[in-house]
DSSP file (Angstrom, degrees, kcal/mol; ACC not computed):
  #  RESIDUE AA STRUCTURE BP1 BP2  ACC     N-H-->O    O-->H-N    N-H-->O    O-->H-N    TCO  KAPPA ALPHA  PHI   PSI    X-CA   Y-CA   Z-CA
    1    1 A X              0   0    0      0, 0.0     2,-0.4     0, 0.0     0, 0.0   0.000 360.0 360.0 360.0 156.2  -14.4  -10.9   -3.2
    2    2 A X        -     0   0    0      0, 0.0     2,-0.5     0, 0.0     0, 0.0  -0.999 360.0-131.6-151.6 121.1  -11.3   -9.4   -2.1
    3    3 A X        -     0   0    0     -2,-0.4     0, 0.0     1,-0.0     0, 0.0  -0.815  13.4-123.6 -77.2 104.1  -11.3   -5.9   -0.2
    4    4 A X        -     0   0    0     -2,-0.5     5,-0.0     2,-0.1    -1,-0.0  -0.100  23.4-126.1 -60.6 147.7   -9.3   -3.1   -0.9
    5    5 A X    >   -     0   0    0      1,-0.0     3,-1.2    29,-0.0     4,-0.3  -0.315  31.7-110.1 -95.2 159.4   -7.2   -1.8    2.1
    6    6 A X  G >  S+     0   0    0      1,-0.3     3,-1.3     2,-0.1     4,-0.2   0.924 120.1  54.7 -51.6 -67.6   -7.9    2.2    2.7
    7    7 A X  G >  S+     0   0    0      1,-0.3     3,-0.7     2,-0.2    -1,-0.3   0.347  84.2  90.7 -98.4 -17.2   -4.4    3.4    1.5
    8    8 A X  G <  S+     0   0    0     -3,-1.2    -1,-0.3     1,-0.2    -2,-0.1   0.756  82.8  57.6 -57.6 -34.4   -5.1    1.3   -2.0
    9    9 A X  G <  S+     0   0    0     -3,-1.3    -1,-0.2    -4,-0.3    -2,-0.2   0.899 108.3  47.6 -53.4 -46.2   -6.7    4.8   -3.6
   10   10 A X  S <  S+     0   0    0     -3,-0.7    13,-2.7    -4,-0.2    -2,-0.2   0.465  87.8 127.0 -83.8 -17.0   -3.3    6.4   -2.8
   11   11 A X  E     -A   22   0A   0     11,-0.2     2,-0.3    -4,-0.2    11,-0.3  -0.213  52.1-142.4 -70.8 169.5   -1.3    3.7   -4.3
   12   12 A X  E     -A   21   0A   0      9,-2.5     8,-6.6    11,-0.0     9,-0.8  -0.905  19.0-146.9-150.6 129.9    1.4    4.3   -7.1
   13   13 A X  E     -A   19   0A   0     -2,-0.3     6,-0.2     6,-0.3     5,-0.1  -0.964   2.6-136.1-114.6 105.2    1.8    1.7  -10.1
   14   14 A X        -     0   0    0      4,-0.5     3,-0.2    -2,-0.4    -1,-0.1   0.293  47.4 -93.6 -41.1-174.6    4.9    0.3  -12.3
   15   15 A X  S    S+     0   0    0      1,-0.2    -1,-0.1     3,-0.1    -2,-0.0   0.936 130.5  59.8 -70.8 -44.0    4.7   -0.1  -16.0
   16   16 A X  S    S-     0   0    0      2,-0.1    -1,-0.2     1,-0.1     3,-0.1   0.588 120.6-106.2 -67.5 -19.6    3.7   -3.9  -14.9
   17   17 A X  S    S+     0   0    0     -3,-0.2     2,-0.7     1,-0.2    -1,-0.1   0.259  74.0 144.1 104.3 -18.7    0.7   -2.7  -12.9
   18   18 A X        -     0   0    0     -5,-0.1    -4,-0.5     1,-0.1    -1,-0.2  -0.498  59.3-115.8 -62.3  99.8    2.6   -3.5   -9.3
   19   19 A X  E     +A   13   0A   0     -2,-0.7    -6,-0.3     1,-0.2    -1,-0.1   0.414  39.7 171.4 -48.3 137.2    2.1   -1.5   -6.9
   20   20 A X  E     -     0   0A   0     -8,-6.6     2,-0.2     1,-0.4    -7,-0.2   0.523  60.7 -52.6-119.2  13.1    5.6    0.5   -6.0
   21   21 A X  E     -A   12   0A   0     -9,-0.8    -9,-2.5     2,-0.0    -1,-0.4  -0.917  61.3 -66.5 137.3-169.8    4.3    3.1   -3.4
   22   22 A X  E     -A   11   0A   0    -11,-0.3     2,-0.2    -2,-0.2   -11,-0.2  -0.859  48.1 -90.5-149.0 154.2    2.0    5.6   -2.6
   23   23 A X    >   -     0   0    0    -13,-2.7     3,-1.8    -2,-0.3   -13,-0.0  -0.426  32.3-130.4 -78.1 152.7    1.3    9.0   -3.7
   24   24 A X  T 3  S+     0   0    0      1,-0.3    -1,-0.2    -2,-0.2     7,-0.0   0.483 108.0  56.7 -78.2   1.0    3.4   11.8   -1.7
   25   25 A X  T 3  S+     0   0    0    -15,-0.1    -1,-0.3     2,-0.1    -2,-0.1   0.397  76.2 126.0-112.2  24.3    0.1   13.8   -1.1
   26   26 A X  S <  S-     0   0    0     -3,-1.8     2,-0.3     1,-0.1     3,-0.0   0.151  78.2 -95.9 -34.7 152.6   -1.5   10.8    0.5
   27   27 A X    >>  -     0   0    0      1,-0.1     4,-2.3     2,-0.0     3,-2.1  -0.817  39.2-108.7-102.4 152.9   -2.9   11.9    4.3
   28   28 A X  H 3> S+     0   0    0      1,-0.3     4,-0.9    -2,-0.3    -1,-0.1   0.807 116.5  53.0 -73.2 -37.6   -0.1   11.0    6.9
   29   29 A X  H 3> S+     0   0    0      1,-0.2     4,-2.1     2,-0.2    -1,-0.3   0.852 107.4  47.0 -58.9 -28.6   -2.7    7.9    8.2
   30   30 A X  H <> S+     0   0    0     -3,-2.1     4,-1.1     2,-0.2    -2,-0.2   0.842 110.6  50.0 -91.6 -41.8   -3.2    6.4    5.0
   31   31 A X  H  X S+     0   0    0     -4,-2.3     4,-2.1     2,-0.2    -1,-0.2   0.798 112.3  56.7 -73.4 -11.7    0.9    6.5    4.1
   32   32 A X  H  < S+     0   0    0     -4,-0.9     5,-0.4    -5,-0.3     4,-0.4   0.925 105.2  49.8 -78.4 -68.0    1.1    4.7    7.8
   33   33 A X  H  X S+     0   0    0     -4,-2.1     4,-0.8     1,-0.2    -2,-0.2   0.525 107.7  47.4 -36.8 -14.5   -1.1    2.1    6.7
   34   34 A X  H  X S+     0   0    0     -4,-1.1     4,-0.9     2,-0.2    -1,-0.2   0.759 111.6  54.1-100.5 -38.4    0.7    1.3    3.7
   35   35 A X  H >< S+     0   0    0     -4,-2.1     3,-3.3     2,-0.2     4,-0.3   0.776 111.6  46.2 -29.1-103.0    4.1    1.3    6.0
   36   36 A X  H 3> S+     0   0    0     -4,-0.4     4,-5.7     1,-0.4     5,-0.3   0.533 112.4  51.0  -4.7 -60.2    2.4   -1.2    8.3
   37   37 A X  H 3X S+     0   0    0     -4,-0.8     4,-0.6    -5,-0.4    -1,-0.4   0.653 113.3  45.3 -66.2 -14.8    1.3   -3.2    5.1
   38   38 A X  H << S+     0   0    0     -3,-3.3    -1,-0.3    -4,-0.9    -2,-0.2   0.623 107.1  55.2 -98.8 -24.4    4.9   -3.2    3.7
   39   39 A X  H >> S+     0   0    0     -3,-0.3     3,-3.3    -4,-0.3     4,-1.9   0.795 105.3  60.5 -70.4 -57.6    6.4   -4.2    6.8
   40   40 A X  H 3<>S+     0   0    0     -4,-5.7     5,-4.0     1,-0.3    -2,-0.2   0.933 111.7  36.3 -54.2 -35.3    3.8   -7.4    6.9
   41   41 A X  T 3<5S+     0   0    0     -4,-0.6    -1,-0.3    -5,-0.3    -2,-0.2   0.036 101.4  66.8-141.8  54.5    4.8   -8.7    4.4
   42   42 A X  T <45S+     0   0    0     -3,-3.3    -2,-0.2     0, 0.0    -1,-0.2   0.473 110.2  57.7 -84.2 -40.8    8.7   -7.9    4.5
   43   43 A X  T  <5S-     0   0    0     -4,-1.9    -2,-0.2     1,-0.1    -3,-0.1   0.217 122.3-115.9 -46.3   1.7    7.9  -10.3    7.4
   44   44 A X  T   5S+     0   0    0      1,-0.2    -3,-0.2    -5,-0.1    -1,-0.1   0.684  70.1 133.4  59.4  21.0    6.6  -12.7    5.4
   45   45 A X      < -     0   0    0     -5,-4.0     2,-0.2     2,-0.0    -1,-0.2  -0.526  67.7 -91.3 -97.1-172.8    2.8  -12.6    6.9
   46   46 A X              0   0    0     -2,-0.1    -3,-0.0     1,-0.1    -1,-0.0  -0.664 360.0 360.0 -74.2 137.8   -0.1  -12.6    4.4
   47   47 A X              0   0    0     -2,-0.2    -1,-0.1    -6,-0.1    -6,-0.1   0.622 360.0 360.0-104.9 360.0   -1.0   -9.1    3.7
């Protein structure tokens, strides 16, 4: 079972269903977490 991360509620979708961001009224912690999480895995770790 695979847990969704906090900031997953907030997330912002392509036509394909991939996530492409996060919505702009998102609360300033939750858009940090999703940094953080975009940053991991520009970095190549697992997310």
């Amino acid at each position: 079972m695979m847990i969704e991360p906090d900031w997953f509620k907030y997330a912002t979708f392509d036509e394909h269903g991939t996530v492409n961001g996060i919505k702009p009224d998102a609360p300033d912690e939750i858009k940090k977490e999703y940094e953080e999480y975009v940053q991991r895995v520009k970095n190549g770790e697992k997310p």
